[in-house]
GURODO-142043 format. One record per residue (C-alpha): chain; x, y, z negated; residue in three letters. Coordinates in Angstrom, 1 decimal. Last residue first. Layout:
BEGIN
<rec><kette>A</kette><east>X</east><north>Y</north><up>Z</up><rest>ALA</rest></rec>
...
This chain:
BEGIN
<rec><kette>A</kette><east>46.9</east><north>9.7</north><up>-50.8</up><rest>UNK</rest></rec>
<rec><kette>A</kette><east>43.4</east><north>9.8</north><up>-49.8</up><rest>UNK</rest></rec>
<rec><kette>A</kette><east>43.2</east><north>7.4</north><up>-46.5</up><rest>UNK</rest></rec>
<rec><kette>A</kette><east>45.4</east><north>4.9</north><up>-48.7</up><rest>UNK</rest></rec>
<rec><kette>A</kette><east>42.6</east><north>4.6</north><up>-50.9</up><rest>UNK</rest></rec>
<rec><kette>A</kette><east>40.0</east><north>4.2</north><up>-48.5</up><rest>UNK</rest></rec>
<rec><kette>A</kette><east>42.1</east><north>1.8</north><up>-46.9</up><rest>UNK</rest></rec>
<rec><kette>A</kette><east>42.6</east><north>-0.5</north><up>-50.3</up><rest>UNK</rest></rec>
<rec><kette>A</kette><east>38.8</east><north>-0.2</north><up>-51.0</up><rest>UNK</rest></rec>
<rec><kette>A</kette><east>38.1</east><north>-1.3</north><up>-47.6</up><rest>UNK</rest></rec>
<rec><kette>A</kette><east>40.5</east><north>-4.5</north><up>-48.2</up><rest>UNK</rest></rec>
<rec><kette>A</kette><east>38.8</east><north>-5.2</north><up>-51.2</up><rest>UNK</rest></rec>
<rec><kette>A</kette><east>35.4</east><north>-5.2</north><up>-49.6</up><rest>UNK</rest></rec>
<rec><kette>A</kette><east>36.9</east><north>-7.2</north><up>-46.9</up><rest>UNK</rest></rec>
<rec><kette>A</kette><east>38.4</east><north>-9.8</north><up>-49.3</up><rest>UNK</rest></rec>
<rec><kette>A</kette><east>34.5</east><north>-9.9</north><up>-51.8</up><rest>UNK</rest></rec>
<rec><kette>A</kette><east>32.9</east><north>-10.7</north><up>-48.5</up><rest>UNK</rest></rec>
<rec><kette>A</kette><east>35.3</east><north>-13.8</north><up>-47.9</up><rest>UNK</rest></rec>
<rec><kette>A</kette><east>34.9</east><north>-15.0</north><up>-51.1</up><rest>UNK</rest></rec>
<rec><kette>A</kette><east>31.7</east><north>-14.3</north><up>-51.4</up><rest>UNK</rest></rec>
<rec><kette>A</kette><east>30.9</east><north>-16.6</north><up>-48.1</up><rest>UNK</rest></rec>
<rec><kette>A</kette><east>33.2</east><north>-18.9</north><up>-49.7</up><rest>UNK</rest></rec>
<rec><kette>A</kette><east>31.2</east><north>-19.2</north><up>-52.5</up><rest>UNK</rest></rec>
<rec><kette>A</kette><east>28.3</east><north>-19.5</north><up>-50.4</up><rest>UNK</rest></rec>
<rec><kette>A</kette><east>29.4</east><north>-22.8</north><up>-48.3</up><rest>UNK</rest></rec>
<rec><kette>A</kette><east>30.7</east><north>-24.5</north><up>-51.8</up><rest>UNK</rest></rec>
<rec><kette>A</kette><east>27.4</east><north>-24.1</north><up>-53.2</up><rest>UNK</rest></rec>
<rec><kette>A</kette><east>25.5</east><north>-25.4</north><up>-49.8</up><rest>UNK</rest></rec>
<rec><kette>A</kette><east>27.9</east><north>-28.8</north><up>-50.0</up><rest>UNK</rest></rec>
<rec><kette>A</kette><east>27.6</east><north>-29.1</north><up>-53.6</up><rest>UNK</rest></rec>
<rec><kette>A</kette><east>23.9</east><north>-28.9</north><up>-53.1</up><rest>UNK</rest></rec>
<rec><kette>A</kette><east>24.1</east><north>-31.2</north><up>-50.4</up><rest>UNK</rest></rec>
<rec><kette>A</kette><east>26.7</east><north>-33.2</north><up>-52.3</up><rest>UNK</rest></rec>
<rec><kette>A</kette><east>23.9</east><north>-33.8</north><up>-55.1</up><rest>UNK</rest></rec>
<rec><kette>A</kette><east>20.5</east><north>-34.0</north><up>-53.0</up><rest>UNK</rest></rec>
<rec><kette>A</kette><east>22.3</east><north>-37.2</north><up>-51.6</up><rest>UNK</rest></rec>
<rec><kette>A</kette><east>23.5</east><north>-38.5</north><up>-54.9</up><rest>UNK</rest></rec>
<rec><kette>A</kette><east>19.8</east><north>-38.6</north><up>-56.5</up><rest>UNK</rest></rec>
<rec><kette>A</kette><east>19.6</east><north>-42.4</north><up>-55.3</up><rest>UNK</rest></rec>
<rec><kette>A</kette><east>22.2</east><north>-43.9</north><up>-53.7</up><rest>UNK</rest></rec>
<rec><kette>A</kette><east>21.3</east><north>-44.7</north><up>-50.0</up><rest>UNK</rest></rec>
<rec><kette>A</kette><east>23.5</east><north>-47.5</north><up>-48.5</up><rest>UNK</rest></rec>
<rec><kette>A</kette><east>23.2</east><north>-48.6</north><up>-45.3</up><rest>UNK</rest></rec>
<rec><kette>A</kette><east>21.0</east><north>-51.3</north><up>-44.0</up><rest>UNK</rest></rec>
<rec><kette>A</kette><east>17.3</east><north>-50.1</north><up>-43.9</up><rest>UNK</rest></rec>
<rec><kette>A</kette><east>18.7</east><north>-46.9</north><up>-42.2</up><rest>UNK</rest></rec>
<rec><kette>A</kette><east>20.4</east><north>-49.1</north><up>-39.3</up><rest>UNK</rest></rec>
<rec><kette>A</kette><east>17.3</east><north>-50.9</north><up>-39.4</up><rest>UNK</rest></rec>
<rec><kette>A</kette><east>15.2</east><north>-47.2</north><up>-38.3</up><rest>UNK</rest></rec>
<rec><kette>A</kette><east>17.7</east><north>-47.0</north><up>-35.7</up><rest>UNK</rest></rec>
<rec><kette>A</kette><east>18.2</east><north>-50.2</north><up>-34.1</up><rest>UNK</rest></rec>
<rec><kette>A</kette><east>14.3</east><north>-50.3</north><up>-34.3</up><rest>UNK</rest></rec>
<rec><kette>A</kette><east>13.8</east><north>-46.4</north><up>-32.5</up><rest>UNK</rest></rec>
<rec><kette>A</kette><east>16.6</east><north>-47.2</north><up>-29.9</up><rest>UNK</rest></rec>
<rec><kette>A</kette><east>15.1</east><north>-50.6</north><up>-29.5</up><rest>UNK</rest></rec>
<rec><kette>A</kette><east>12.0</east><north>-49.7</north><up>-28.0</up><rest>UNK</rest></rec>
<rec><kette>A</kette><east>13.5</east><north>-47.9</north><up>-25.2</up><rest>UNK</rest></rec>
<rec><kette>A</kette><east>16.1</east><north>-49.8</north><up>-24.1</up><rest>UNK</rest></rec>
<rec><kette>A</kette><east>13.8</east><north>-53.3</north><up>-24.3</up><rest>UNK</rest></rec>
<rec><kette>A</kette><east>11.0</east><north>-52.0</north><up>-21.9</up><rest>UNK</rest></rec>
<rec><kette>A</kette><east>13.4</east><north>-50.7</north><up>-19.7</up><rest>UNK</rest></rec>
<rec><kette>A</kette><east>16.2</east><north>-53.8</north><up>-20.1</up><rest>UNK</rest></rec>
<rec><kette>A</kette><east>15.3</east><north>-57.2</north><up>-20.2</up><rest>UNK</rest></rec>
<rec><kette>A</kette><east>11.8</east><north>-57.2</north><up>-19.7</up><rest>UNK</rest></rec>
<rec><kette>A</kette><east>11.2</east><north>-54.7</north><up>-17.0</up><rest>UNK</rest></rec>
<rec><kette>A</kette><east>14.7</east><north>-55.2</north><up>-15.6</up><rest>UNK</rest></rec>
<rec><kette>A</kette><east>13.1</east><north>-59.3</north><up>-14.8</up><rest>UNK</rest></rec>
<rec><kette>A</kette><east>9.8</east><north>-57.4</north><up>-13.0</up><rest>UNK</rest></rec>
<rec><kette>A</kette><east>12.2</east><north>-55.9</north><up>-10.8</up><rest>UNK</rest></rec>
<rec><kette>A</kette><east>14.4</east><north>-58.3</north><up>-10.1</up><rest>UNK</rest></rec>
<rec><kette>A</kette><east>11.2</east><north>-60.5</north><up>-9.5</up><rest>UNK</rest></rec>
<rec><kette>A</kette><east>9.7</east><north>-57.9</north><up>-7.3</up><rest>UNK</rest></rec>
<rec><kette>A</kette><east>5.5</east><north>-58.0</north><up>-8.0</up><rest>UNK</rest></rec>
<rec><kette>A</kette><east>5.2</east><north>-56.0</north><up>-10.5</up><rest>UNK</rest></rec>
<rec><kette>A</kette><east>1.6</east><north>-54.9</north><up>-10.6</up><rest>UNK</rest></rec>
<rec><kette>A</kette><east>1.2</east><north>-57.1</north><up>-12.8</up><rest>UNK</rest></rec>
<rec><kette>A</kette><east>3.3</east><north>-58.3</north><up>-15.4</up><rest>UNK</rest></rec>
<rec><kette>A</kette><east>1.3</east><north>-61.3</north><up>-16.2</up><rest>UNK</rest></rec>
<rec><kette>A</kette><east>-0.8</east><north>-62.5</north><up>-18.7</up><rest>UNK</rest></rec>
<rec><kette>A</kette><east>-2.5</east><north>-66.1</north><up>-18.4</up><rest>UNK</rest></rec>
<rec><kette>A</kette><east>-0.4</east><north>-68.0</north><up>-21.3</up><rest>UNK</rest></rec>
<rec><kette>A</kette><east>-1.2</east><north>-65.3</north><up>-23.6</up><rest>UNK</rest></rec>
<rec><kette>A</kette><east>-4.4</east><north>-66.4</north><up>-24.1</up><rest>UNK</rest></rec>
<rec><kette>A</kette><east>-4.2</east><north>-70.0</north><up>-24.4</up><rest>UNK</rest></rec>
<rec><kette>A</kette><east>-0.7</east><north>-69.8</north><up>-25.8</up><rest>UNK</rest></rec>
<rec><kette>A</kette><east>-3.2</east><north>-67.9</north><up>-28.8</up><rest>UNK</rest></rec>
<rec><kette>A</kette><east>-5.4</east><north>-70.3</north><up>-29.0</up><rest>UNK</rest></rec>
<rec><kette>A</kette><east>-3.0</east><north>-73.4</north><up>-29.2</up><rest>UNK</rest></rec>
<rec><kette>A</kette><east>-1.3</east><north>-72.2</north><up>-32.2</up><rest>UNK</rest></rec>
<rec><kette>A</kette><east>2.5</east><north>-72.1</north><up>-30.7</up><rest>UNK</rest></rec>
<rec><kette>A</kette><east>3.3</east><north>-68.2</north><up>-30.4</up><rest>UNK</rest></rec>
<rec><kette>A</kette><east>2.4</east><north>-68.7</north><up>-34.4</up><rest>UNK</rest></rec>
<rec><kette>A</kette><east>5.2</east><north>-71.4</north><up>-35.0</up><rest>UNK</rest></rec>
<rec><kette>A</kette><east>7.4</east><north>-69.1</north><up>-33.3</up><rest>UNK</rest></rec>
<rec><kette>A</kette><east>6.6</east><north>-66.0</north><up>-35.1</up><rest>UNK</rest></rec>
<rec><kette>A</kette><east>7.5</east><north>-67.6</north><up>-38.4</up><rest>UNK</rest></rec>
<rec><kette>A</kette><east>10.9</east><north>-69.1</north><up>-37.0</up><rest>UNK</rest></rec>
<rec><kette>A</kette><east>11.7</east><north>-65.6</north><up>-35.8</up><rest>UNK</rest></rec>
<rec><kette>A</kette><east>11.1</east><north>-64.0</north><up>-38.9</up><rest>UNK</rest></rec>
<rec><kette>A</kette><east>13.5</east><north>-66.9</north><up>-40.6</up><rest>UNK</rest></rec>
<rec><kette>A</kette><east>15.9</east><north>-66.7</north><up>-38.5</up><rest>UNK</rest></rec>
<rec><kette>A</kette><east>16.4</east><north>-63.1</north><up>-38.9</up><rest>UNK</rest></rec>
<rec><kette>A</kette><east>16.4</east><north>-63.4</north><up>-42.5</up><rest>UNK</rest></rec>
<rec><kette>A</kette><east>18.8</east><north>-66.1</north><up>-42.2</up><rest>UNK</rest></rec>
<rec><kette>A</kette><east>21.0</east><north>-63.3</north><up>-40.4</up><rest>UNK</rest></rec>
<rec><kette>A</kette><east>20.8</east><north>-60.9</north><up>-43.1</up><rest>UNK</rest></rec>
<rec><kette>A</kette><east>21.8</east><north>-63.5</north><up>-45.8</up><rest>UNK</rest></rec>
<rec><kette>A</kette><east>24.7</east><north>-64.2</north><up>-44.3</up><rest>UNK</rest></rec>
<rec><kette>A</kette><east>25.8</east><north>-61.3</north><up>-42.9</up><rest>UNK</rest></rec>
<rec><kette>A</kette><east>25.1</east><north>-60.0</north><up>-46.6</up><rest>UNK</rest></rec>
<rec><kette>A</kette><east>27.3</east><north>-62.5</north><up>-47.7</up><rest>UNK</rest></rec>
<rec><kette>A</kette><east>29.9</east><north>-61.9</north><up>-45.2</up><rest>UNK</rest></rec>
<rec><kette>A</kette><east>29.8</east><north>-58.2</north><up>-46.0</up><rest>UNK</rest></rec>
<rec><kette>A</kette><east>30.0</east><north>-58.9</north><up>-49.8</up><rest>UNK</rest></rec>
<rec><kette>A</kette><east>33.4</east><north>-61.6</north><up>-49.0</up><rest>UNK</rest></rec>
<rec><kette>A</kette><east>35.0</east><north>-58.4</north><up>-47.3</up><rest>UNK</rest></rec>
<rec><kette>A</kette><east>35.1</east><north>-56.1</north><up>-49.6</up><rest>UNK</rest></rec>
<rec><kette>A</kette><east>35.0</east><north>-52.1</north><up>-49.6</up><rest>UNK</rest></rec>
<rec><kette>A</kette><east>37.2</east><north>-50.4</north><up>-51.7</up><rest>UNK</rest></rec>
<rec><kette>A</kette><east>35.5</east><north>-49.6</north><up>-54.0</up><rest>UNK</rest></rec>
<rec><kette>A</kette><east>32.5</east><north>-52.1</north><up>-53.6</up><rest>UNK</rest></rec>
<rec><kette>A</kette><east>30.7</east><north>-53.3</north><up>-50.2</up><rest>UNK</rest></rec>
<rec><kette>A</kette><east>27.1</east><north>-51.8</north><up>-50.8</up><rest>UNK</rest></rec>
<rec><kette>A</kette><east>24.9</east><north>-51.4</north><up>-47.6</up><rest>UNK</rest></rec>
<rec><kette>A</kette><east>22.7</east><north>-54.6</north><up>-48.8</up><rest>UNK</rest></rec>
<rec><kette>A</kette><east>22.8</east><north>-55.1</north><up>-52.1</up><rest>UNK</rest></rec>
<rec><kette>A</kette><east>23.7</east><north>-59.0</north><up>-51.5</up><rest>UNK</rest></rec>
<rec><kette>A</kette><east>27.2</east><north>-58.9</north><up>-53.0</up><rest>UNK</rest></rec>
<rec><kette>A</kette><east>25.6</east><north>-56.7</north><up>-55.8</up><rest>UNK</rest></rec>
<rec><kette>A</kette><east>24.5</east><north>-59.5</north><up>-57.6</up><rest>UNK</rest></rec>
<rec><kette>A</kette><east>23.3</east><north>-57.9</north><up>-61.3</up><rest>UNK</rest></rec>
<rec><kette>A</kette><east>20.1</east><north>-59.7</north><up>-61.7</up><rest>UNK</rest></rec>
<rec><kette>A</kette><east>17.7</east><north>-56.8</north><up>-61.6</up><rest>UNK</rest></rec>
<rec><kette>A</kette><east>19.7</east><north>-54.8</north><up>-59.1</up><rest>UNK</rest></rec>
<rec><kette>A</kette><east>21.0</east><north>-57.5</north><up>-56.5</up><rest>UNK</rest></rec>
<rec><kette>A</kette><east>17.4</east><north>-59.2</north><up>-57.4</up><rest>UNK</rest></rec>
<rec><kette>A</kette><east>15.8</east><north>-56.0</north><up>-55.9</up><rest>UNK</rest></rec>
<rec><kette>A</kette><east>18.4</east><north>-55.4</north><up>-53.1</up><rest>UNK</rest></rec>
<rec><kette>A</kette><east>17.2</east><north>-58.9</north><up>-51.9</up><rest>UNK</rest></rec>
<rec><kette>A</kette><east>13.5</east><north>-57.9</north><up>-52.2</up><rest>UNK</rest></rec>
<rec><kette>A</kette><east>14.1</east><north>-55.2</north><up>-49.9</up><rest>UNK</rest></rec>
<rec><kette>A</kette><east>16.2</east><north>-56.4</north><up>-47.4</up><rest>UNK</rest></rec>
<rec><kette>A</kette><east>13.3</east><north>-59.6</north><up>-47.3</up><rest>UNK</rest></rec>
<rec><kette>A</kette><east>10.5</east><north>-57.0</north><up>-46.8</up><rest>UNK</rest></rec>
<rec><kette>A</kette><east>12.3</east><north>-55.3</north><up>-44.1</up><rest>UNK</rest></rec>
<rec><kette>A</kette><east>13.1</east><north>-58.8</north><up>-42.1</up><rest>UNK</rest></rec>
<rec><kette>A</kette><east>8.9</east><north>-59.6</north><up>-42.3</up><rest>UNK</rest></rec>
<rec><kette>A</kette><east>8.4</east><north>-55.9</north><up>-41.5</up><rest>UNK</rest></rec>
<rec><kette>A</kette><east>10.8</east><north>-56.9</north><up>-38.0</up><rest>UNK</rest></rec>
<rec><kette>A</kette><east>9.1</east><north>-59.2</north><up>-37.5</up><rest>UNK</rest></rec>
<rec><kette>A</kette><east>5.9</east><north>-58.0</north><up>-37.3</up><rest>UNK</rest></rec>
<rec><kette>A</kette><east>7.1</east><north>-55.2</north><up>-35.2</up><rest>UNK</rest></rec>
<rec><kette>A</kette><east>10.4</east><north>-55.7</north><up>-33.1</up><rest>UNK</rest></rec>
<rec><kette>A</kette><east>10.1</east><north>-59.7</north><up>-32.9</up><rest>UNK</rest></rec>
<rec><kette>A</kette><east>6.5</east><north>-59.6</north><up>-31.9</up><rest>UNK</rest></rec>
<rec><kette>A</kette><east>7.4</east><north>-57.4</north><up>-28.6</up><rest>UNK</rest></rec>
<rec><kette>A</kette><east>10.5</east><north>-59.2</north><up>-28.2</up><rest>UNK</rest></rec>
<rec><kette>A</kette><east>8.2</east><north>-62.2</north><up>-28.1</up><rest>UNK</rest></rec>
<rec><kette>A</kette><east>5.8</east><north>-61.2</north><up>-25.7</up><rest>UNK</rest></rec>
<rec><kette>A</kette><east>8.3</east><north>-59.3</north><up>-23.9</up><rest>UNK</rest></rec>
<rec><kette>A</kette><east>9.7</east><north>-62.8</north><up>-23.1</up><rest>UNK</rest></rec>
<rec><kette>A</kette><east>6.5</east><north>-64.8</north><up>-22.5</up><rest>UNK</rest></rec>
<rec><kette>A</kette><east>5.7</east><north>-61.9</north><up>-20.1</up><rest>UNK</rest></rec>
<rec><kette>A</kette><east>9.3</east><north>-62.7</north><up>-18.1</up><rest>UNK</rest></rec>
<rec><kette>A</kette><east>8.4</east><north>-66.8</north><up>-18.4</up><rest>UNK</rest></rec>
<rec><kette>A</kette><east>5.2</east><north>-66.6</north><up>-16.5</up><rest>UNK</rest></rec>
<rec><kette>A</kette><east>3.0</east><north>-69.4</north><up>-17.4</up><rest>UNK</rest></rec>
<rec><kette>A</kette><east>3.0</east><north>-72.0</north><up>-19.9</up><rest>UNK</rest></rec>
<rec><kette>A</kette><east>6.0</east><north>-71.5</north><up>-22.6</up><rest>UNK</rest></rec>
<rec><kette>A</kette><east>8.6</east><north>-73.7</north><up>-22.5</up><rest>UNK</rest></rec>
<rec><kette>A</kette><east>10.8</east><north>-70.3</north><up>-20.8</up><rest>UNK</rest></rec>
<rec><kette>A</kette><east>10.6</east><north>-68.2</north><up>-23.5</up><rest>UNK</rest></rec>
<rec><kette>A</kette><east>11.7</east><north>-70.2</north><up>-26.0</up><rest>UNK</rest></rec>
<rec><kette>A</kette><east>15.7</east><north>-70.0</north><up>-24.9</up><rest>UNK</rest></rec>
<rec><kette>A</kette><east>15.4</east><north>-66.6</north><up>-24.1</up><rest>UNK</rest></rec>
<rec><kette>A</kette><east>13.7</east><north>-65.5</north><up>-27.2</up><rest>UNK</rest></rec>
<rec><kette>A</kette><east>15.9</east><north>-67.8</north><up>-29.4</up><rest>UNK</rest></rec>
<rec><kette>A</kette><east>18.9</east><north>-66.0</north><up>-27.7</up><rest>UNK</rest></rec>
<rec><kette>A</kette><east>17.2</east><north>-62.5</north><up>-28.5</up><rest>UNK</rest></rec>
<rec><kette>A</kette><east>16.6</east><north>-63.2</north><up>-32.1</up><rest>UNK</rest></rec>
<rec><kette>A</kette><east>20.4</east><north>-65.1</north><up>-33.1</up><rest>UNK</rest></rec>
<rec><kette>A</kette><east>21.7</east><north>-61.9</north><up>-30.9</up><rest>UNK</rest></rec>
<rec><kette>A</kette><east>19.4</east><north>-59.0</north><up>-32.7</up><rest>UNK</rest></rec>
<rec><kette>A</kette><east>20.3</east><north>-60.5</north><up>-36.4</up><rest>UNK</rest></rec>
<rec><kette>A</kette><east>24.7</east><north>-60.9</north><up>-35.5</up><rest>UNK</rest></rec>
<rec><kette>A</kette><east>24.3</east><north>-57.2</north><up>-34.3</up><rest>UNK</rest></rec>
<rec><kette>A</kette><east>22.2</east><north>-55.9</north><up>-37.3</up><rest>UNK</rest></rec>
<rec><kette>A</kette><east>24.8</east><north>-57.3</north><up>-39.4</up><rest>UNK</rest></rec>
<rec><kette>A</kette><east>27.4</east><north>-55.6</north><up>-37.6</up><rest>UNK</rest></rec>
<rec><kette>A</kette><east>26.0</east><north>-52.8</north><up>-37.5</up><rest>UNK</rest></rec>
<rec><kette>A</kette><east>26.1</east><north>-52.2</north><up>-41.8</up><rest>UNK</rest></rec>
<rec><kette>A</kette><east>30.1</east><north>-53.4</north><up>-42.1</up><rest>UNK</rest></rec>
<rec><kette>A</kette><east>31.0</east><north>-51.7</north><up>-39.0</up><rest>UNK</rest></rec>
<rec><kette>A</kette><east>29.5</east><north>-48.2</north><up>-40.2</up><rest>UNK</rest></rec>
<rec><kette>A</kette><east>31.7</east><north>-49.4</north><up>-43.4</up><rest>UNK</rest></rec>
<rec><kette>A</kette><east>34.8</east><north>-49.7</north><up>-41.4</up><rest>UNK</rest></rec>
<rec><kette>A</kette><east>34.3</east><north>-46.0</north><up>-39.7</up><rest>UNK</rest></rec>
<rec><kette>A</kette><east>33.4</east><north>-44.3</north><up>-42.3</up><rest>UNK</rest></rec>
<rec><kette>A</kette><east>29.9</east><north>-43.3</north><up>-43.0</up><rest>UNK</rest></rec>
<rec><kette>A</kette><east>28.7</east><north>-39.9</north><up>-42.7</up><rest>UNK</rest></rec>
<rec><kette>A</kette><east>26.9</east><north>-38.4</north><up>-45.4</up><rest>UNK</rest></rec>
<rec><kette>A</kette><east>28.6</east><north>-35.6</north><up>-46.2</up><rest>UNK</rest></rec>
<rec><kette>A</kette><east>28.7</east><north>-35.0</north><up>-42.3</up><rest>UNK</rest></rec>
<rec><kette>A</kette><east>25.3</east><north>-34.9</north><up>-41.7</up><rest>UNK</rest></rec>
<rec><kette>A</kette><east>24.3</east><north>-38.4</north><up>-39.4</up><rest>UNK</rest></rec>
<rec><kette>A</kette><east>24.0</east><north>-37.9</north><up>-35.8</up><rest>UNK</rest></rec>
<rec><kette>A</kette><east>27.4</east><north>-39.1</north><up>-35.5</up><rest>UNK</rest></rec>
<rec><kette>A</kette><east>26.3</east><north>-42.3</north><up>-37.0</up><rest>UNK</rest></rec>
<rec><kette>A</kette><east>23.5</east><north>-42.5</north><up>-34.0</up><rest>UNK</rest></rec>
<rec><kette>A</kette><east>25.1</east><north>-41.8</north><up>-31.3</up><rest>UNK</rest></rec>
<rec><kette>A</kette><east>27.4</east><north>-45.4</north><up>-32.4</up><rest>UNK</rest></rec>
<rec><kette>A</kette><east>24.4</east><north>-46.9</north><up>-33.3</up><rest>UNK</rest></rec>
<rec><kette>A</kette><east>23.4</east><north>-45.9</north><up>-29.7</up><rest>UNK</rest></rec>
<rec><kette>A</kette><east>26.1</east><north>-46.9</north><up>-28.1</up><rest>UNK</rest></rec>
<rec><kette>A</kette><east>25.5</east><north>-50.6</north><up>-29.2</up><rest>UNK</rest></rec>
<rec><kette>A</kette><east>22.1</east><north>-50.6</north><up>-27.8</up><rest>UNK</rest></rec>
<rec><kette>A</kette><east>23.5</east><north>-49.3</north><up>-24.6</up><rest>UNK</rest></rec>
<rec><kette>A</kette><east>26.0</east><north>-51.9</north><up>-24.4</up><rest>UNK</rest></rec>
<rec><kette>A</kette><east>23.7</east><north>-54.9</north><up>-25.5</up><rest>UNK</rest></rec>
<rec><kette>A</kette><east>20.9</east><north>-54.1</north><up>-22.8</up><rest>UNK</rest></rec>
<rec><kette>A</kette><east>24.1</east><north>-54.1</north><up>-20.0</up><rest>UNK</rest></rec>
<rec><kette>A</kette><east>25.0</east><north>-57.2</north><up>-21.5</up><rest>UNK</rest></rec>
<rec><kette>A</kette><east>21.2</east><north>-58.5</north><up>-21.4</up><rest>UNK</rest></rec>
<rec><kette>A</kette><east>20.8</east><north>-57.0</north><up>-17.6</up><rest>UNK</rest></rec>
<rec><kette>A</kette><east>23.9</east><north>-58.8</north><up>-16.0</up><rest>UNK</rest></rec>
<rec><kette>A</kette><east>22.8</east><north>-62.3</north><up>-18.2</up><rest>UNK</rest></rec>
<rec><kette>A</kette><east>19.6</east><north>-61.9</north><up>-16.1</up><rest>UNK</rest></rec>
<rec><kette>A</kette><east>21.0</east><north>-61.2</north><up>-12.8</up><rest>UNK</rest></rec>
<rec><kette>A</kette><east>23.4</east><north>-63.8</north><up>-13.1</up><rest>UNK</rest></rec>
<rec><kette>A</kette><east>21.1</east><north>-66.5</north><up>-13.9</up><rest>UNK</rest></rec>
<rec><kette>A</kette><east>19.5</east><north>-67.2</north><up>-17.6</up><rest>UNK</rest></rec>
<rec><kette>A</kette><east>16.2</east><north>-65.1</north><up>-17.8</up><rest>UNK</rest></rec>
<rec><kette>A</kette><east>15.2</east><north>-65.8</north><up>-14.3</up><rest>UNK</rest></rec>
<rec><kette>A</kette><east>16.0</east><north>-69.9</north><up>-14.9</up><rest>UNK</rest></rec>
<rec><kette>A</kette><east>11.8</east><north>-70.6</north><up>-15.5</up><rest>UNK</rest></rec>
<rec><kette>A</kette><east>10.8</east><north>-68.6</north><up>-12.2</up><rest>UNK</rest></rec>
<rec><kette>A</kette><east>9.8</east><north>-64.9</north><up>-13.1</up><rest>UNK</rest></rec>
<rec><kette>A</kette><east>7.0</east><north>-63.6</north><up>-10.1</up><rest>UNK</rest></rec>
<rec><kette>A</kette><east>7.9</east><north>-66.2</north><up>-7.8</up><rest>UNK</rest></rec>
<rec><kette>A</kette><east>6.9</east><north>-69.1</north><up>-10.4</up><rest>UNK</rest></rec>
<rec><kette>A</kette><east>3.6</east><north>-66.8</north><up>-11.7</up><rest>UNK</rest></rec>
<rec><kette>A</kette><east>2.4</east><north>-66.5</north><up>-8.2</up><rest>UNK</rest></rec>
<rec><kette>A</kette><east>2.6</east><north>-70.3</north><up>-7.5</up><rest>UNK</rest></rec>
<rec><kette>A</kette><east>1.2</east><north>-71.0</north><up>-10.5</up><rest>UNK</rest></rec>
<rec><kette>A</kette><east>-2.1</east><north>-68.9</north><up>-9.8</up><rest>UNK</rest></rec>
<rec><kette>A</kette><east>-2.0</east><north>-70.2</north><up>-6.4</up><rest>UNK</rest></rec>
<rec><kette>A</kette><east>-2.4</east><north>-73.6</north><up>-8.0</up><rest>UNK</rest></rec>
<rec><kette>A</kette><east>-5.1</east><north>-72.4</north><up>-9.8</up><rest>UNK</rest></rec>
<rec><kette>A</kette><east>-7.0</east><north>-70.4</north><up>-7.1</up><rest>UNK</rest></rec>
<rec><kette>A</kette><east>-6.9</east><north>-73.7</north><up>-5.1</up><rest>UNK</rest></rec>
């Protein structure tokens, strides 16, 4: 009896089509708009010697765009074979997806950018398009980036399947929510929003390009040029006090 009211819970909590019905697609576009606006927040947050242009900005986003879609449909298409509630197998995953995997995606960036350097293949250096920018190394990085993301996702799947862990797992719920709509903006959008600002942000950094020693370079150029106009401008006045003075006397 307990069991079957169990199940019964866990079906009106998050039923198996929650994450696919118009409520749920409403919530995942709304997720994708205010992820998207904050990479755009996010490159005017960046100092303005170091502020991408606008095509290379695309170039890095996009990539993390085409990874975050192949993740989140494999999270709603997975989520809902699970035992139990489908919502908690959701935020399970994103959960996974947005820690482990996303160190598993990090590591991969990395070693690409190391056999771009040591083997001379800089159409996989992630962040690095050529002068001027080309198209065929964004598509390979898009590439490369989004089998990355399959990968990492692949990995976390096979180890949301070991039978001891769905035996845990498989029992959670989002309690106290009890309001399905709720429950479902929980897991597609609150919980989600949140997290994502800090991972879109801190990927966004893993995907652009950071030349080493140039940075400190234009910021010292930057802060030379700012005091030599500063003299300039103090050096005009006291001129232009030297030229009243003079008048005054004559």
């Amino acid at each position: 009896m307990n069991n079957n009211s169990s199940g019964y819970l866990s079906e009106l909590h998050c039923p198996k089509d929650a994450l696919t019905n118009n409520y749920g697609w409403f919530m995942q576009f709304l997720l994708a708009v205010l992820a998207f606006t904050c990479l755009i927040g996010k490159r005017f947050c960046e100092p303005r010697y170091a502020r991408r242009p606008w095509l290379i900005w695309f170039y890095d986003t996009s990539k993390q765009g085409l990874g975050a879609l192949i993740i989140h449909a494999a999270n709603v298409w997975l989520s809902p074979h699970f035992t139990g509630n489908t919502c908690t197998w959701y935020i399970v995953n994103f959960m996974m997806d947005s820690t482990l995997g996303l160190l598993i995606i990090w590591a991969g960036i990395r070693l690409a950018q190391y056999c771009a350097r040591t083997y001379d293949i800089p159409l996989i250096n992630f962040g690095e398009y050529g002068k001027p920018p080309q198209c065929a190394a964004w598509i390979c990085q898009c590439i490369l980036y989004a089998a990355l993301a399959t990968f990492a996702k692949s990995v976390l799947a096979l180890v949301l399947r070991l039978p001891f862990v769905v035996a845990v797992l498989s029992t959670l719920r989002l309690s106290p929510v009890t309001d399905a709509r709720l429950e479902l903006a929980v897991v597609l959008l609150i919980i989600p929003f949140f997290v994502n600002i800090l991972i879109f942000w801190v990927t966004d950094n893993f995907l652009m390009y950071h030349p080493r020693g140039v940075s400190s370079k234009i910021k010292t150029k930057v802060r030379y040029q700012s005091i030599k106009k500063e003299k300039s401008g103090s050096d005009e006045e006291e001129h232009s006090a030297d030229e009243r003075l003079l008048g005054a006397n004559v």
